[in-house]
N, C-alpha and C positions, 0 to 999 in steps of 0.2 A: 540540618536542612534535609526535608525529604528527596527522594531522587524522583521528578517530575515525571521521566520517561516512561516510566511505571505506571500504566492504566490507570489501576486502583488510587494510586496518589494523584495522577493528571485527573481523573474525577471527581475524586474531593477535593482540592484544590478549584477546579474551572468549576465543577456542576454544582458546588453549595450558592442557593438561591439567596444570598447576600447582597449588599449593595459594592460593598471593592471587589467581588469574587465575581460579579458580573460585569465590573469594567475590565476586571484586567481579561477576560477572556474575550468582552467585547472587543476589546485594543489588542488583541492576537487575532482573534478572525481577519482582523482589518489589516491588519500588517500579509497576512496570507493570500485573502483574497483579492487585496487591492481596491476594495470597495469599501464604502463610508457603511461605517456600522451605528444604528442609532434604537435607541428602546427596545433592547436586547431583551430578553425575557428569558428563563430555563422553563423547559418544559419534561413533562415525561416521558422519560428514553426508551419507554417501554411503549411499541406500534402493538398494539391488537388487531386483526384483520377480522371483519365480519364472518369471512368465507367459514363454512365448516374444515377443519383440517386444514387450515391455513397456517403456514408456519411465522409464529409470532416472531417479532425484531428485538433485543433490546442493543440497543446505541450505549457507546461511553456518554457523549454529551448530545442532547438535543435540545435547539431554542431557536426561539423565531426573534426575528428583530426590522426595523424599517417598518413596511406597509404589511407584515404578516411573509414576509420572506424565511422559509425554512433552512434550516443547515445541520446537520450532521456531523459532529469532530470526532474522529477514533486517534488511539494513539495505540502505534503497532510494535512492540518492540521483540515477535518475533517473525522470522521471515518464514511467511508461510507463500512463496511464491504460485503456488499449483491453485488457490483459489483467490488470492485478492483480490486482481480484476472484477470474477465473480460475485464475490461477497459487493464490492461497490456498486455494481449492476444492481443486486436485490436489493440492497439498501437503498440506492436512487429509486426502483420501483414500487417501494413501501412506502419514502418519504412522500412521495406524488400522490398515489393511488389511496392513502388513507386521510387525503384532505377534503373527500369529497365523500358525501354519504349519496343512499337512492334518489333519485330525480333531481340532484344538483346539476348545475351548469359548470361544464368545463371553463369556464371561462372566469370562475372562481380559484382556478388556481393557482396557488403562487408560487414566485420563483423559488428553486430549492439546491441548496449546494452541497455537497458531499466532501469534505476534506478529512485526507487521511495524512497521520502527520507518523513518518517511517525513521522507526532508528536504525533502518541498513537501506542499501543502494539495492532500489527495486529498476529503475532505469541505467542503464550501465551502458546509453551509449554518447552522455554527457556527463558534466559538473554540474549542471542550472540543478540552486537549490527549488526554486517552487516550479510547477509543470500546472497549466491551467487547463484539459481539455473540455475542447465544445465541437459542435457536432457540423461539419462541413462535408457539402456534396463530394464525392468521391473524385470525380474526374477534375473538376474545376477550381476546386480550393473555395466554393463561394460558404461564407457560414451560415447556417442556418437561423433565419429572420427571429425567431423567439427561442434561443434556446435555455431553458426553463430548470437544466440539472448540469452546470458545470462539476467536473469532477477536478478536484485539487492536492495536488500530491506535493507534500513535502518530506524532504529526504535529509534526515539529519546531521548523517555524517559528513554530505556535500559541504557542512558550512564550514570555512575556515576563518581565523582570526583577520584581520584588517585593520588599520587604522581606520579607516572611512567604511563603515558597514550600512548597508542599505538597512530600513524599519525590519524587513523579512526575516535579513541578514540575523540583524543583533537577536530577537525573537528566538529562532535557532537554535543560535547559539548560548542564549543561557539556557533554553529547553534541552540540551544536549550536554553545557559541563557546569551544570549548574553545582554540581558535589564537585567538581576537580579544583582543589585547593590552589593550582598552578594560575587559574586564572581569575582567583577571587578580587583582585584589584581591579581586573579588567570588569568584571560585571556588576562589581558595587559604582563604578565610573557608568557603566550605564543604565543602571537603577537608578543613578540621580538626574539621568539627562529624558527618562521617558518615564510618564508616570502611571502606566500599562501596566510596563514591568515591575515596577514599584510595587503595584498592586500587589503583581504575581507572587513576587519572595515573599513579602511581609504577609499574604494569607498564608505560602508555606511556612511561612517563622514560627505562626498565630497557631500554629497545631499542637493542642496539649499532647501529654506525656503518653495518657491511658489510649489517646486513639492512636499514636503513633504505634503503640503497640496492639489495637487494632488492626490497622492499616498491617502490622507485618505479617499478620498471622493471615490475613486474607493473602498475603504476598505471597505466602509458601505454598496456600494451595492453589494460587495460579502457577505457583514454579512448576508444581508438580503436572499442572496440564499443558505448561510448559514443554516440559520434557516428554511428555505421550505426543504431542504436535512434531517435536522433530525427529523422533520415530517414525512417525508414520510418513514426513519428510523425507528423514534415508531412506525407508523402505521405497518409497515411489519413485526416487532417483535410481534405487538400485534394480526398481520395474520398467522403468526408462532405458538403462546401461544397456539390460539384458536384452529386451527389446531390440536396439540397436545394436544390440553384439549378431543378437537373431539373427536379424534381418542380415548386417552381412556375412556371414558365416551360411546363408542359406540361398544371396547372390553369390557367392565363392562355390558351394555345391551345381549349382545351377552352370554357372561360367565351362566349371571342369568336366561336368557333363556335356555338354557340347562339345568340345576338345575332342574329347574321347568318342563321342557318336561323327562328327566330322572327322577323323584321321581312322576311323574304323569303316569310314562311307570315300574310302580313296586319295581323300584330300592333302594337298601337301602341308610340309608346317609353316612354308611362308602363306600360302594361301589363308591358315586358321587364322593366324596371327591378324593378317591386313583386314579379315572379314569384322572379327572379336575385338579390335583395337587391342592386342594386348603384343606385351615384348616376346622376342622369338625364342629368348632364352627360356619366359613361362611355361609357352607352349611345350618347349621341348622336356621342359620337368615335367609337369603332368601328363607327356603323353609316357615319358621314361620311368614314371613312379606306375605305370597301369599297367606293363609288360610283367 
């Protein structure tokens, strides 16, 4: 069994334009977004933009389904926190903006959803496996009468085992131990109770030998841009740290300078202390370290 979480497998697997390979992704949008999926279609992942120098899109998976309802699935397995958000934004901005050619009427355009499905904890200030945002007035909480690009975050490692697991739930969770031998009983139990996921395994089962060893050799060289991604991850935390070290180390110059220009301008050291908020014992080291 391929390991799903893997882009390149989570693409072949959902995006070959078959007829089980478009149910079971169809029967996963649907468990995700909550919404009735119907006449799923895959489409190509790849948005060209008219504009000159426009920067092209390609998507893991893209398909329209219902009335011409677009959606967009990525599957993220590594954490590139400093542009997600972003990358979601443009990708909402591409799925929208390239439905519609010159002189079309906005009113041709259909709804469009964005679901990013994460193998680490992008939201850290809950457990909830799916996050659905839509776009509400700022002061009042009222939401917005048409909103036309829900963003849908699912977070993999939120899901834990259960006896009683929600649609979203189980989904998840075999997207997440679908290779961990510890819980093969538990997911062939619910392979046989949802026929989504049925799908899902038995197209990963269906994957001859020669692609698998395809699939791997694509695998290493995304490892390898793998690992430049979280490079340039340390490095930005470690532009961040310093940043913040800067900064205080540069209010701490600043603080002791004053000390020192107030207790050289007459002032007493309870006086510095109550003016600066600081303890009277500070004051008195830095004014004892300037002598």
């Amino acid at each position: 069994m391929i390991d799903l979480k893997k882009d390149i497998n989570f693409r072949y697997v959902f995006g070959k334009n078959e007829e089980k390979n478009r149910m079971a992704l169809a029967a996963m949008i649907q468990a995700f977004i909550g919404e009735k999926v119907e006449h799923l279609q895959i489409q190509s992942s790849e948005l060209k933009m008219d504009m000159e120098n426009a920067k092209e899109t390609r998507m893991d998976i893209l398909a329209s389904f219902g009335k011409g309802e677009k959606i967009d699935i990525e599957m993220q397995m590594c954490n590139n926190k400093y542009e997600l958000a972003q990358r979601m934004t443009f990708y909402a901005g591409q799925l929208i903006s390239s439905q519609l050619v010159k002189g079309e009427d906005y009113s041709k355009v259909k709804k469009s959803y964005i679901l990013f499905i994460l193998d680490f904890k992008w939201i850290q200030s809950d457990d909830q496996l799916v996050h659905i945002f839509l776009k509400k007035d700022k002061w009042n909480n009222v939401l917005f009468e048409t909103d036309y690009c829900p963003f849908v975050i699912v977070e993999l490692p939120k899901v834990e085992y259960k006896k009683e697991m929600s649609v979203s739930e189980e989904y998840a969770f075999v997207l997440k131990y679908n290779q961990d031998e510890r819980y093969r009983d538990i997911i062939e139990a619910i392979k046989k109770k949802d026929k989504g996921i049925w799908n899902m395994l038995e197209c990963a089962d269906q994957i001859r030998q020669d692609e698998k060893e395809w699939l791997k050799k694509i695998e290493e060289e995304r490892n390898e841009l793998d690992r430049n991604q979280k490079i340039t991850n340390a490095r930005l935390e470690g532009y961040e740290k310093g940043i913040s070290d800067g900064e205080a180390r540069g209010e701490a110059n600043n603080l002791n300078k004053n000390i020192r220009s107030m207790c050289k301008n007459g002032c007493g050291i309870e006086f510095i202390a109550k003016v600066l908020e600081q303890d009277i014992e500070y004051v008195e080291k830095i004014i004892k370290s300037n002598m």
